[in-house]
C-alpha positions in Angstrom: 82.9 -111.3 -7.9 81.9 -108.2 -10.4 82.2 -108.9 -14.2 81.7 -106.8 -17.3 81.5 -107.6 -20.8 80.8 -105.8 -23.9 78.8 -107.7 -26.7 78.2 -107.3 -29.9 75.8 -109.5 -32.2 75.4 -109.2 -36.2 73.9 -111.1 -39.0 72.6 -110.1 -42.4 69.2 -108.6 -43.0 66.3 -110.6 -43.9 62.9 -110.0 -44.6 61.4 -113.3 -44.1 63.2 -114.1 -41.1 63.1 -110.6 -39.4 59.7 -109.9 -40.9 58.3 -108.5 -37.3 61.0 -106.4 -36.3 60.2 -102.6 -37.2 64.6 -102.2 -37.3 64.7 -102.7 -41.1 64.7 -106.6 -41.0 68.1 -106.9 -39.0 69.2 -108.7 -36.2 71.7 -106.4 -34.9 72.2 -105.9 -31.1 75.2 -104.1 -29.0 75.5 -103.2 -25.3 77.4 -104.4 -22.3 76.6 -107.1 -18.9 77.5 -106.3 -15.9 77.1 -109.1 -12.9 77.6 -109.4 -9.4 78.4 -112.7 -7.8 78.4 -114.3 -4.4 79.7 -117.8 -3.8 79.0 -118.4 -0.1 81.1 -121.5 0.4 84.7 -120.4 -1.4 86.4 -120.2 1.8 84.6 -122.7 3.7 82.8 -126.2 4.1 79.2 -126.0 2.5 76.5 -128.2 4.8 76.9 -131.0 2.3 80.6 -130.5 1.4 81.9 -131.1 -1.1 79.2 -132.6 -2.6 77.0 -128.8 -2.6 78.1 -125.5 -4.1 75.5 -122.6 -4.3 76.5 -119.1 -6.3 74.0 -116.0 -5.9 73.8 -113.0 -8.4 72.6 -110.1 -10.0 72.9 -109.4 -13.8 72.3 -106.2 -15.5 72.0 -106.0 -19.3 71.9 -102.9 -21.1 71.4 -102.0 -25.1 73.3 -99.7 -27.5 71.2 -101.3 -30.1 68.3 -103.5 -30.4 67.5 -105.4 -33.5 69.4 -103.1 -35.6 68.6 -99.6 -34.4 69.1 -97.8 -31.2 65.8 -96.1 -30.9 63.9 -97.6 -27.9 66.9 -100.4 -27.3 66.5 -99.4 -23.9 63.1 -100.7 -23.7 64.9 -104.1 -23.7 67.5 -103.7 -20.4 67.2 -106.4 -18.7 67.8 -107.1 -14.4 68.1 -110.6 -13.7 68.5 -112.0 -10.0 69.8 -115.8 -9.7 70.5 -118.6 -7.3 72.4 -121.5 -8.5 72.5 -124.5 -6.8 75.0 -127.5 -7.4 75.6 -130.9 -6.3 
């Protein structure tokens, strides 16, 4: 399974709240996820069926903006590799 997604989060600036973000007080952040998913058992019986489900993945997220300015928002990308397991 491969997914995307655009997201886009806003809020009004605070000093007091944002006091140790050099942005301009803001919590303002854009970019996009992408994720790739495996679920091993769609097709067939799990070992503990159907009582156990598993899903494996790989994330990606990646920053137009950071707390309200672009400079260095790539600083924050993120990679993020997952098991899930479910019973």
């Amino acid at each position: 399974m491969l997914t995307g997604q655009y997201f886009n989060t806003w809020g009004s600036p605070d000093p007091i709240l944002y006091a140790g973000l050099a942005s301009g007080f803001s919590p303002n952040s854009n970019g996009w996820i992408g994720e790739i998913a495996y679920i091993p058992f769609v097709n067939s019986f799990s070992p503990g069926w159907p009582w156990f489900n598993a899903r494996i993945g790989l994330q990606y997220v990646w920053y137009d903006k950071f707390d309200g300015t672009s400079v260095g928002a790539k600083a924050n990308n993120t990679l993020f590799l997952y098991a899930w397991l479910a019973m």
